[in-house]
C-alpha positions as CSV (number, residue, x, y, z in Angstrom):
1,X,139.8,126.0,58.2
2,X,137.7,127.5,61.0
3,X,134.8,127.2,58.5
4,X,135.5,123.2,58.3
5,X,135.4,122.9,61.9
6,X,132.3,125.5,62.8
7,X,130.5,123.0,60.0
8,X,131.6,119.9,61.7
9,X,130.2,121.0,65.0
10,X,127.3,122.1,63.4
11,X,126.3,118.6,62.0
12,X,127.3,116.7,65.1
13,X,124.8,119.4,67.4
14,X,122.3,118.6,64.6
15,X,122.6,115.0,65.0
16,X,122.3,115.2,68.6
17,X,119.2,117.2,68.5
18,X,117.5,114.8,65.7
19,X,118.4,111.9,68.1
20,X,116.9,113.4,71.2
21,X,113.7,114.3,69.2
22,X,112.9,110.7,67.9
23,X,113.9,110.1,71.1
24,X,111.3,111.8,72.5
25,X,108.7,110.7,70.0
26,X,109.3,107.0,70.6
27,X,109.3,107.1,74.0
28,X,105.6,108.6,73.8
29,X,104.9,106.0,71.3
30,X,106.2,103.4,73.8
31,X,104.4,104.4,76.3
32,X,101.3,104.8,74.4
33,X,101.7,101.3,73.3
34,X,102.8,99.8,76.2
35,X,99.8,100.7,77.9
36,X,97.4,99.4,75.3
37,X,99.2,95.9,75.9
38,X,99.2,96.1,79.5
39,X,95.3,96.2,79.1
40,X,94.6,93.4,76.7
41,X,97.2,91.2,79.1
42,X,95.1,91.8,81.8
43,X,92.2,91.3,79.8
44,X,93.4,87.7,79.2
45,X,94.9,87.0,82.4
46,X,91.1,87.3,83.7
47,X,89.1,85.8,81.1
48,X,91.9,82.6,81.7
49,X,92.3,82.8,85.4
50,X,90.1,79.6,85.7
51,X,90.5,77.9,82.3
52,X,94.5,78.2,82.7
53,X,95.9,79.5,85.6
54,X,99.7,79.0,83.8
55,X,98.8,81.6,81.0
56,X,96.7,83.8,83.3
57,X,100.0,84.0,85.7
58,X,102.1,84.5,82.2
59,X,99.9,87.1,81.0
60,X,99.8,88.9,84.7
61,X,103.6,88.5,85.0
62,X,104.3,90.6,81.8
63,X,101.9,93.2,82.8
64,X,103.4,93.6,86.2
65,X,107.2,94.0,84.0
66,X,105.3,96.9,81.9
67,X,104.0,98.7,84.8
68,X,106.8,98.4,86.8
69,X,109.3,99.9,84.2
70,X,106.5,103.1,83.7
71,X,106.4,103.4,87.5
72,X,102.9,102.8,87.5
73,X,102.3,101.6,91.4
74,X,98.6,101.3,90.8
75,X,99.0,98.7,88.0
76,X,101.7,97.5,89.5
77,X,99.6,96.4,92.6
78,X,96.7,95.2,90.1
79,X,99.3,92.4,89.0
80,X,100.3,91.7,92.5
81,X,96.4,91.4,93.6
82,X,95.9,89.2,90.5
83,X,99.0,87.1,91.0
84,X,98.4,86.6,94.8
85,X,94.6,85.5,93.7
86,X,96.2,83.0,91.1
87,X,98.2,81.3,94.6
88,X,95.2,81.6,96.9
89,X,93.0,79.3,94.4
90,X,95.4,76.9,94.4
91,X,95.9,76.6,98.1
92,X,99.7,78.5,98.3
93,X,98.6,80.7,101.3
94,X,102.0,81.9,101.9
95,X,103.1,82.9,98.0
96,X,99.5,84.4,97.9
97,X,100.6,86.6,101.3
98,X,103.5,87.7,99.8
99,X,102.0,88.8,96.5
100,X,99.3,90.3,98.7
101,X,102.0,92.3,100.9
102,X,103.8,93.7,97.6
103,X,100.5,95.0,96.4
104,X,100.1,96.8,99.8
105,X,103.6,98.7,99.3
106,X,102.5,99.8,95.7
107,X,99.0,100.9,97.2
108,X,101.0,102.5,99.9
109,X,103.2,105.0,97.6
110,X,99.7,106.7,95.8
111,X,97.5,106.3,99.6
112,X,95.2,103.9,98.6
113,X,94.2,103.0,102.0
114,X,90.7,101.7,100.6
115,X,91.9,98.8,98.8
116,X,94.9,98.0,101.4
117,X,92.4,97.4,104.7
118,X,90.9,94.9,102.4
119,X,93.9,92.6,101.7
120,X,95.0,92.7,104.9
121,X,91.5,91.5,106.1
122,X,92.1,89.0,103.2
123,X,95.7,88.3,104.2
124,X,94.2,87.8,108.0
125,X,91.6,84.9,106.1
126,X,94.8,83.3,104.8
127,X,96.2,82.7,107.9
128,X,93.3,81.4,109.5
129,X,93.0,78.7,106.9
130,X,96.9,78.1,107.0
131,X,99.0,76.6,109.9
132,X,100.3,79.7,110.6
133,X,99.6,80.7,114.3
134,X,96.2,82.8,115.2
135,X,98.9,85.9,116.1
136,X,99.5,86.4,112.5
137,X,95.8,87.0,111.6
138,X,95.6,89.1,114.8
139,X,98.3,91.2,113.3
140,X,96.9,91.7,109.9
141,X,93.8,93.0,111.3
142,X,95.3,95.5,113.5
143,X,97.2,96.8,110.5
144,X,93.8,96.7,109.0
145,X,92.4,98.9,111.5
146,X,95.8,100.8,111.3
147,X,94.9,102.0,108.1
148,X,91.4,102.5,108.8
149,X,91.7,105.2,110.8
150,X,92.8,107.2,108.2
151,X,90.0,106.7,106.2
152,X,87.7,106.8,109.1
153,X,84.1,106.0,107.8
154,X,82.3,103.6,110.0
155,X,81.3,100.7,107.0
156,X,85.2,100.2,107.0
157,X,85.5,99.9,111.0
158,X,82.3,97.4,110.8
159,X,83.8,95.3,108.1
160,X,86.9,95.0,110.2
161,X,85.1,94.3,113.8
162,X,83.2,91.4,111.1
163,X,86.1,89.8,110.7
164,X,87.7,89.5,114.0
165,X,84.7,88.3,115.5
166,X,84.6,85.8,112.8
167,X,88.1,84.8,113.6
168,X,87.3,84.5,117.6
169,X,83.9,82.5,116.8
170,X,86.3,80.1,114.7
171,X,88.7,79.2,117.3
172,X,85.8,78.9,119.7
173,X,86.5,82.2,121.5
174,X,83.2,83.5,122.0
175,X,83.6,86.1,124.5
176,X,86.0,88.0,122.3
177,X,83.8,87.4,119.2
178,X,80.7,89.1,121.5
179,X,82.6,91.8,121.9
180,X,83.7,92.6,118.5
181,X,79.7,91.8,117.2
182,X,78.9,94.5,119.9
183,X,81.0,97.0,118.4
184,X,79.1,97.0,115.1
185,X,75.4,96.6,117.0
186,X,76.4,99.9,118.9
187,X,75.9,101.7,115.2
188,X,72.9,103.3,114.1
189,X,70.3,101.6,111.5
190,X,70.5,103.5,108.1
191,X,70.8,102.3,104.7
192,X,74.6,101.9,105.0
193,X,74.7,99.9,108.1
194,X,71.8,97.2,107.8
195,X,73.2,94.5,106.2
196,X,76.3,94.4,108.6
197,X,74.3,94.9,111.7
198,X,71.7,92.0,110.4
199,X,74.9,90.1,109.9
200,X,76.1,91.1,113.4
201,X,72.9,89.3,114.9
202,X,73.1,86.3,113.0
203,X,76.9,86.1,114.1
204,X,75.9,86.9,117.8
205,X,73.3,84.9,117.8
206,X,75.3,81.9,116.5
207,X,77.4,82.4,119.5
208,X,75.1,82.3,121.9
209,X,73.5,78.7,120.6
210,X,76.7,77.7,121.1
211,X,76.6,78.7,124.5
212,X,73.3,77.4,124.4
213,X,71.8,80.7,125.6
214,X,68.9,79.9,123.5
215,X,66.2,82.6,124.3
216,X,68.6,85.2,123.9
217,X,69.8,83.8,120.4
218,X,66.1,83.7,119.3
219,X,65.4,87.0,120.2
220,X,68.7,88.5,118.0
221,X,67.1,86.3,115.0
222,X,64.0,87.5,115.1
223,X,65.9,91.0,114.8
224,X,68.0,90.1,112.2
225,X,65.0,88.4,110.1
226,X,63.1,91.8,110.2
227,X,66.0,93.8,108.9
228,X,66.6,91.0,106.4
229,X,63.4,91.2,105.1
230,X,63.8,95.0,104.6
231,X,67.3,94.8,103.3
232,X,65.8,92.1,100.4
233,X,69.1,90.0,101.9
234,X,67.6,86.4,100.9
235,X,71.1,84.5,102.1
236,X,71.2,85.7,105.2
237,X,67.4,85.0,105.7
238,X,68.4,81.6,105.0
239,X,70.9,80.9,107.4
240,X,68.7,82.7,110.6
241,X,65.6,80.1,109.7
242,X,68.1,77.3,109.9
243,X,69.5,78.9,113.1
244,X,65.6,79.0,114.2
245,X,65.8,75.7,113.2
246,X,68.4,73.9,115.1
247,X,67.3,75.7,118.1
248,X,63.7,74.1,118.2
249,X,65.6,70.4,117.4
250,X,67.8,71.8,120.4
251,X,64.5,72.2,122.7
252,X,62.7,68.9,121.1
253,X,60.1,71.0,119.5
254,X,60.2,68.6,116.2
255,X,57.3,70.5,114.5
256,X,58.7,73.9,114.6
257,X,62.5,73.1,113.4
258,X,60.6,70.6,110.8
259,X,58.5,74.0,109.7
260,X,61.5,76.5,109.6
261,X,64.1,73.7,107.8
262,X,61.1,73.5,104.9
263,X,61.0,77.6,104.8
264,X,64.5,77.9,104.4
265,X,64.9,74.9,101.8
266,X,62.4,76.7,99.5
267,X,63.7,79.9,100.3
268,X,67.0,79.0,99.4
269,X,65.8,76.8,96.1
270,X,64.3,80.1,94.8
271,X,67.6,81.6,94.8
272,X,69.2,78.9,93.1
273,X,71.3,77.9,96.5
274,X,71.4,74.1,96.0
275,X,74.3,73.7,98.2
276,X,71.9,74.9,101.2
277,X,68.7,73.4,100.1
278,X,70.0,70.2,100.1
279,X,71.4,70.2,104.0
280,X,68.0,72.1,104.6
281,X,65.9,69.2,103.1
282,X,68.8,66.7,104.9
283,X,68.1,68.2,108.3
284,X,64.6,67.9,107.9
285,X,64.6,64.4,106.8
286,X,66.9,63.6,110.0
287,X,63.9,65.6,112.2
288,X,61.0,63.0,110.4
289,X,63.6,59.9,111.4
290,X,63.7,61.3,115.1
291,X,60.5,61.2,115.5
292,X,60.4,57.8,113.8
293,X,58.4,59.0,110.3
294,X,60.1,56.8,108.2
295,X,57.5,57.0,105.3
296,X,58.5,61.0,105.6
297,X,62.1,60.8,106.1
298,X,62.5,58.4,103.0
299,X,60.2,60.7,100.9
300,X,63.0,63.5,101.3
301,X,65.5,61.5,101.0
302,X,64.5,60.6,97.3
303,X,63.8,64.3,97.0
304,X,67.1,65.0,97.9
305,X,69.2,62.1,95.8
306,X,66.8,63.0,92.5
307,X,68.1,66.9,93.3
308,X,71.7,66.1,94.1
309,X,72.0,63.8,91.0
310,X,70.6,65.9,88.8
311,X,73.0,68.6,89.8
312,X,76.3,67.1,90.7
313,X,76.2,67.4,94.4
314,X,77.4,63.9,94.7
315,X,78.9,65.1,98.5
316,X,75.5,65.4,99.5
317,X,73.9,62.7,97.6
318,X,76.1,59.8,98.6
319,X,74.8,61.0,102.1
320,X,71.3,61.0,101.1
321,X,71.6,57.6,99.7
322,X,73.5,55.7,102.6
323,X,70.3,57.2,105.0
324,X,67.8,55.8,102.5
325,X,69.6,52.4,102.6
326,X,69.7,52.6,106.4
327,X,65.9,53.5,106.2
328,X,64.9,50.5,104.4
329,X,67.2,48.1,106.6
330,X,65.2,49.4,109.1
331,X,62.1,48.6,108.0
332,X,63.2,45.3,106.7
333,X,63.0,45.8,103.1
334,X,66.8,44.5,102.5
335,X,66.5,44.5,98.6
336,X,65.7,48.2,98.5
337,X,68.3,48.1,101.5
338,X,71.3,47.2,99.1
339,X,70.5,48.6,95.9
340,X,70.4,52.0,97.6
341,X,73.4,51.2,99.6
342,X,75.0,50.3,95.9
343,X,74.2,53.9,94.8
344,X,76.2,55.1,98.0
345,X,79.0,53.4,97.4
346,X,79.5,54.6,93.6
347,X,78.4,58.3,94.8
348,X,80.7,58.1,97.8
349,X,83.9,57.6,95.1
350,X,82.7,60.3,92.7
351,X,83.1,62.9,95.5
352,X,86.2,61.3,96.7
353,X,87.3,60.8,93.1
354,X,86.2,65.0,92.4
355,X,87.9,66.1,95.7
356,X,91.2,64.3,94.8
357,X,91.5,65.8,91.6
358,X,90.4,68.7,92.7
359,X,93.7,68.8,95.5
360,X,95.9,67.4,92.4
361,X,95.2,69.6,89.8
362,X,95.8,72.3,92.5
363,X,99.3,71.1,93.4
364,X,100.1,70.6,90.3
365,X,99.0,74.5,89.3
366,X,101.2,75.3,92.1
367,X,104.2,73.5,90.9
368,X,104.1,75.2,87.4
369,X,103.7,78.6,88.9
370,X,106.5,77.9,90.9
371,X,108.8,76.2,88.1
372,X,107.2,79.2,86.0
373,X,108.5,82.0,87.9
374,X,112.2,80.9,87.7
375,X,111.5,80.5,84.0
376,X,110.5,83.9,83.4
377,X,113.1,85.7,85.8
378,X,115.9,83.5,84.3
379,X,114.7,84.9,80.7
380,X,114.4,88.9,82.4
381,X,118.2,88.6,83.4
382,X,119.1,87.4,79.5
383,X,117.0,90.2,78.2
384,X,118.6,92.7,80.2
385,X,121.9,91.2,79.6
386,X,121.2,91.6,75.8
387,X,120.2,94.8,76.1
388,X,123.1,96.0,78.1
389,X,125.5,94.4,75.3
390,X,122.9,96.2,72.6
391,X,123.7,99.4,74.0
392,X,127.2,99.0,74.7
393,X,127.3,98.1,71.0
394,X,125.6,101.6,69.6
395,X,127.7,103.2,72.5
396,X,130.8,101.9,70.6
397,X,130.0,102.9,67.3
398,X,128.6,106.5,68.3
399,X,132.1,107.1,69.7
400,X,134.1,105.7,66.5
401,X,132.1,107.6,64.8
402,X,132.8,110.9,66.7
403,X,136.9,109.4,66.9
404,X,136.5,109.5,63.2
405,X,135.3,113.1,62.5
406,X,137.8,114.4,65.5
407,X,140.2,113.0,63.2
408,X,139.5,114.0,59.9
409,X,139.4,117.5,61.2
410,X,143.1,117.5,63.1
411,X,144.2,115.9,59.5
412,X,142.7,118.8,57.5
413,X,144.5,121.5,60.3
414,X,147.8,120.1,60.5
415,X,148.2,120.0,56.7
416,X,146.6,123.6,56.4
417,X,148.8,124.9,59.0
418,X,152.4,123.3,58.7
419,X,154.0,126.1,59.1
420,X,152.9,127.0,62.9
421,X,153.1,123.1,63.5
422,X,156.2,123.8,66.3
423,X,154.9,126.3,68.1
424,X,151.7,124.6,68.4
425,X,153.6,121.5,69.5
426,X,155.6,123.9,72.1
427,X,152.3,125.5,73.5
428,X,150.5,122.3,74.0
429,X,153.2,120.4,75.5
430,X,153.3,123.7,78.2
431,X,149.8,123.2,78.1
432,X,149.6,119.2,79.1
433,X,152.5,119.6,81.7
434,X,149.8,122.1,83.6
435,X,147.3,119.2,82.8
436,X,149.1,116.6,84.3
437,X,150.0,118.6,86.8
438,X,146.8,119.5,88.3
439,X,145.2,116.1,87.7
440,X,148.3,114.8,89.5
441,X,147.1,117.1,92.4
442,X,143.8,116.4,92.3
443,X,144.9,112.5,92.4
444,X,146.5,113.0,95.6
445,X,143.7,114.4,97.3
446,X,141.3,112.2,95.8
447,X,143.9,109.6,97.6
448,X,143.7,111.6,100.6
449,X,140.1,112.2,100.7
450,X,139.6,108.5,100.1
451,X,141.9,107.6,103.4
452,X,139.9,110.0,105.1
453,X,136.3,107.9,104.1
454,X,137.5,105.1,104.8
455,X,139.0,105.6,108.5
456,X,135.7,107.7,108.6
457,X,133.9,104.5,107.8
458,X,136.3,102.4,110.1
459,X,134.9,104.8,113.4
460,X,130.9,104.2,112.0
461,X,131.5,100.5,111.9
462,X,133.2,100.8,115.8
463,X,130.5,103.0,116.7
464,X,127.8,100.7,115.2
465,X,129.6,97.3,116.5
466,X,128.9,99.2,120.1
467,X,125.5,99.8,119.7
468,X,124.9,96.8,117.9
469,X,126.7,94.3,120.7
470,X,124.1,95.7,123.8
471,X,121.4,95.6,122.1
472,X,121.8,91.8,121.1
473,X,122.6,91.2,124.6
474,X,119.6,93.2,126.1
475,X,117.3,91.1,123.5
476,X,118.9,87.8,124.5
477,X,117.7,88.8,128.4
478,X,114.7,89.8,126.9
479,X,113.7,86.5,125.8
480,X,114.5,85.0,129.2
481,X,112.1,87.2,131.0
482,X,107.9,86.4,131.9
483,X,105.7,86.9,128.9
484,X,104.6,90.2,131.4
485,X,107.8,92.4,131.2
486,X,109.0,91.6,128.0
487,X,106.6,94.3,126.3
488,X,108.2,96.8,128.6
489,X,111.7,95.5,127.6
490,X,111.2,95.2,123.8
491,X,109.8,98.6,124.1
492,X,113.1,100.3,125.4
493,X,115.1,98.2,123.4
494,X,113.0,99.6,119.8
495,X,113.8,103.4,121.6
496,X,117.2,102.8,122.1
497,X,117.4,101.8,118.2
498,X,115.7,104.4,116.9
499,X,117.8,107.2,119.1
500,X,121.3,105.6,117.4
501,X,119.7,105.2,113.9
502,X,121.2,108.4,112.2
503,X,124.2,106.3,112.8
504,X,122.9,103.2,111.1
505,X,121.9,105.3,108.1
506,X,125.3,107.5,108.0
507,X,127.2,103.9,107.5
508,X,124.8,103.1,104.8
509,X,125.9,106.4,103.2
510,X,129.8,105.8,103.7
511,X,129.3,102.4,101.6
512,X,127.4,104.2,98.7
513,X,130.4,106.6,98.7
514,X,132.8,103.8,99.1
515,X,130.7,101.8,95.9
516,X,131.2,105.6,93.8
517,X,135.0,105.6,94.5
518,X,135.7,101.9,93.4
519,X,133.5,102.2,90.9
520,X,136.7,101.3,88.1
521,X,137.1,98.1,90.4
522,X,134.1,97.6,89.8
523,X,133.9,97.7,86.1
524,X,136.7,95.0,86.1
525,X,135.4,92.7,88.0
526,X,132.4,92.8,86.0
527,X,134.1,92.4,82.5
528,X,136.7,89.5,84.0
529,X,133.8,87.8,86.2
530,X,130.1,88.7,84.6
531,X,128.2,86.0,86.6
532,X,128.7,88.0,90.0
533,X,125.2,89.1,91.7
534,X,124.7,92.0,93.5
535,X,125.5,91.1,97.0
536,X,128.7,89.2,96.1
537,X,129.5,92.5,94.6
538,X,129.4,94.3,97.3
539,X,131.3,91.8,99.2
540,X,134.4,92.0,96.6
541,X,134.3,96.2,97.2
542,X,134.5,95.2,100.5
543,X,137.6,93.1,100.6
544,X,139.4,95.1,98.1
545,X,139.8,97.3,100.8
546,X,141.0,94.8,103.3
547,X,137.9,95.1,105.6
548,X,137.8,92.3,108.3
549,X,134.4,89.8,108.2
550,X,133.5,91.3,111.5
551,X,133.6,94.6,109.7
552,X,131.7,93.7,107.0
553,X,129.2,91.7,109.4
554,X,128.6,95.3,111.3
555,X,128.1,96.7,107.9
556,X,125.7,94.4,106.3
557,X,124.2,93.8,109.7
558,X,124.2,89.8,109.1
559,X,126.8,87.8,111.0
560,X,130.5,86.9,110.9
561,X,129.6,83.4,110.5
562,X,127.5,84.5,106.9
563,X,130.5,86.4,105.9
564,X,132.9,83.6,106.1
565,X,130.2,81.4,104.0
566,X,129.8,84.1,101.4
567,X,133.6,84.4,101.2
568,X,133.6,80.4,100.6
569,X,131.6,80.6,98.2
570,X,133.4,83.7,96.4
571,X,136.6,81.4,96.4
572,X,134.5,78.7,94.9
573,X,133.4,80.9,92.2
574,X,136.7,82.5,91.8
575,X,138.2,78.9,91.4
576,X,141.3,79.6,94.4
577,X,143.1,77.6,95.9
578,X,143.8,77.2,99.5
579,X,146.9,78.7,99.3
580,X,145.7,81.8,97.4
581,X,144.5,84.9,99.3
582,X,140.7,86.1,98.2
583,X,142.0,90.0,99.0
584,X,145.5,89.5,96.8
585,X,143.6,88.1,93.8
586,X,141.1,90.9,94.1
587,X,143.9,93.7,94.5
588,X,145.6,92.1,91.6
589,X,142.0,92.9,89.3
């Protein structure tokens, strides 16, 4: 008999261990795999991410899932990046933001402080070109510079400085954008810095034409045109003759802006820049109609329309047109006057035309992304919940299966040993009434122990309802006090939080302990009420035990007022009626 049962332990440990090792195997083999498709899915999401931005998201969206269930928070981030750059293109700043913001928590985990001062200067550009106020963008570039100064190179502090002076010269704050220009002129000229201090002039300098501090923003071209010249950086060579440019038209010096417009059109044709060429050769042709050249200015003119045509610039070339047609109404010649006026008018709705399909096709991206998401994380939750009820299946037979062998073997030992079948029954009846008898004891101090947590719990909430209720009040009188104190104020107020929040997280470690204790409460509400989320959860542990909505409120740090709604709604769900207690029917579970 022994021999039966040593075999049958034998076999089940043997099973075990086979298990564990395919185990093992696949999950290499998973991983392996796993990885492969994450790269060809982000393969596609880029080759699609302007030919379909639906199947680009798709593709990105299943990547992120496969990084994020191998803990990968670099690929994870990749997806977020991607997924944030899907939004940006089609104009939803603030779901591009968020994307953006999860990316920076992944990059934060592995210290990739490289990659996260560049999406928060990105993030800052998004709120620039949103409604959002300027304070936001201010804030993303501090957090930029925040993280900076642990990398500490000086190319990262310029790039920063760049784009706050951008910001300030945007909103017409040019004494702030001086002084962040400054910053970066104050570095030395080597290989690394020249392009952003030649960038630094042209900024500057664009400043002070504003200002109309003209010699001065000569002088800071002239600089950046030498190092431009040495850096071989064509574009911005381009923009500082135009700059030249519109400073001599500012001064009447016709000749001179005519001469530096024409050097930066053909400067800016050779490197296939149409887009500038075209305002270049524009301007110029509005310099020759100042002077009154009209034989010149309708010569460019026909340069520009033949250009513009021939590439598709029709914003430019229905401009080009209308000044033609004013050109010959000027001169008389009506017949050329309304022909070329005709042109206008069919270029002017092909750009209006172009731009509104442009802004459609981007809302409606933005609309499928949207209705996409909820698609996709409706269709996680059913995979998970297949997968729960897949192993719950293989759960139940691995148990049967052991029940079954258990079985067999007390069978083949009670009929082998019949005759010692009493005393057996005698021992193990002695045996269970010590069983029940220390599990009965360790019931009633579980019971006790649970009382204890609980009124433990009940002096936390008290003790964080007292802290809580000051601090509300001292932020209420906060907000009532001149913009100049209420630093000062909000600063004592963050102290006084952080010197009480051991307490805060010691009540977040009573309800964990609470959520381990009613875990069997749990359990049943799930199998008699599966559609519960997470929160409303929580909320049912909570009342089980008869805590009050002010408790709760103190413990889930919302309000009394968002208890009683998420109770409502529990009630809804639950189907009770007015007359029927919410705590009863879950004590009755």
């Amino acid at each position: 008999m022994k021999r039966i049962i040593i075999a049958t332990i034998l076999l089940l440990s043997f099973v075990n261990v086979y298990s564990n090792s395919n185990d093992k195997t696949n999950t290499t083999n998973d991983i392996t795999e796993s990885q492969n498709q994450y790269d060809k899915l982000i393969d596609l999401a880029r080759t699609y991410f302007n030919k379909n931005t639906e199947y680009a998201f798709n593709c990105t969206y299943k990547a992120h899932a496969i990084a994020e269930e191998n803990h990968d928070n670099k690929k994870s981030a990749e997806c977020n990046i991607i997924m944030g750059d899907i939004f940006k293109e089609n104009n939803s700043f603030p779901t591009a933001i968020s994307y953006y913001e999860k990316a920076i928590e992944n990059l934060d985990v592995i210290k990739e402080y490289h990659t996260i001062y560049k999406l928060y200067i990105k993030i800052a550009n998004l709120y620039q070109n949103s409604e959002f106020e300027s304070k936001w963008s201010v804030e993303a570039l501090n957090n930029a510079l925040k993280y900076a100064n642990f990398i500490n190179e000086a190319s990262v502090y310029n790039e920063i400085y760049m784009a706050f002076g951008n910001m300030y010269l945007s909103q017409n704050k040019y004494d702030l954008a001086k002084q962040y220009y400054n910053k970066i002129l104050d570095n030395n000229i080597n290989k690394i810095t020249i392009s952003t201090i030649s960038t630094a002039l042209t900024k500057k300098a664009n400043v002070l034409i504003h200002e109309k501090e003209y010699d001065n923003a000569m002088y800071l071209i002239d600089s950046s045109l030498y190092l431009c010249i040495r850096d071989f950086n064509d574009s911005l060579q381009v923009i500082n003759y135009n700059y030249k440019a519109q400073i001599y038209d500012s001064i009447n010096d016709i000749e001179s802006a005519k001469k530096y417009y024409l050097q930066s059109a053909k400067l800016a044709y050779s490197t296939n820049d149409f887009h500038t060429c075209g305002e270049s050769m524009f301007a110029l042709a509005h310099l020759n109609l100042k002077k009154g050249d009209y034989d010149n200015a309708i010569d460019v003119f026909k340069i520009i329309c033949d250009s513009t045509e021939k590439y598709k610039m029709y914003n430019i070339c229905h401009k080009a047109y209308y000044q033609l047609s004013q050109c010959y109404a000027s001169l008389g010649q009506y017949e050329d006057a309304y022909k070329f006026f005709n042109k206008y008018d069919i270029y002017y709705d092909s750009t209006y035309n172009i731009k509104q399909e442009e802004k459609i096709n981007k809302l409606r991206n933005s609309y499928l992304l949207s209705l996409n998401i909820k698609e996709l994380k409706a269709k996680e939750i059913k995979e998970e919940s297949t997968k729960s009820n897949k192993s719950e299946w293989k759960l139940f037979i691995s148990i049967t299966i052991v029940l079954a062998m258990i079985i067999i073997a007390f069978i083949i030992l009670y009929s082998t040993n019949n005759a010692t079948s009493h005393k057996n029954k005698v021992s193990k009846y002695e045996q269970q009434l010590k069983i029940d008898k220390i599990e009965n004891d360790l019931m009633e101090y579980q019971i006790k122990n649970n009382r204890e947590l609980i009124f433990k719990l009940a002096l936390q909430l008290k003790s964080y309802i007292d802290i809580i209720n000051p601090i509300k009040d001292e932020l209420k009188s906060a907000i009532e006090l001149p913009e100049s104190e209420q630093k000062n104020k909000v600063k004592t107020i963050y102290h006084n939080i952080q010197n009480n929040v051991q307490i805060f997280h010691s009540t977040e470690n009573l309800n964990k302990q609470i959520d381990d204790i009613y875990k069997d409460f749990l359990e049943r509400l799930e199998s008699k009420h599966p559609g519960l989320t997470k929160a409303e959860k929580k909320l049912c542990t909570m009342l089980y035990i008869n805590m009050s909505s002010k408790e709760i409120a103190a413990t889930t740090n919302t309000t009394t007022r968002t208890v009683e709604t998420s109770r409502y709604r529990l009630r809804r769900k639950f189907n009770l009626s007015r007359d029927e207690d919410i705590v009863d029917f879950l004590q009755k579970i």
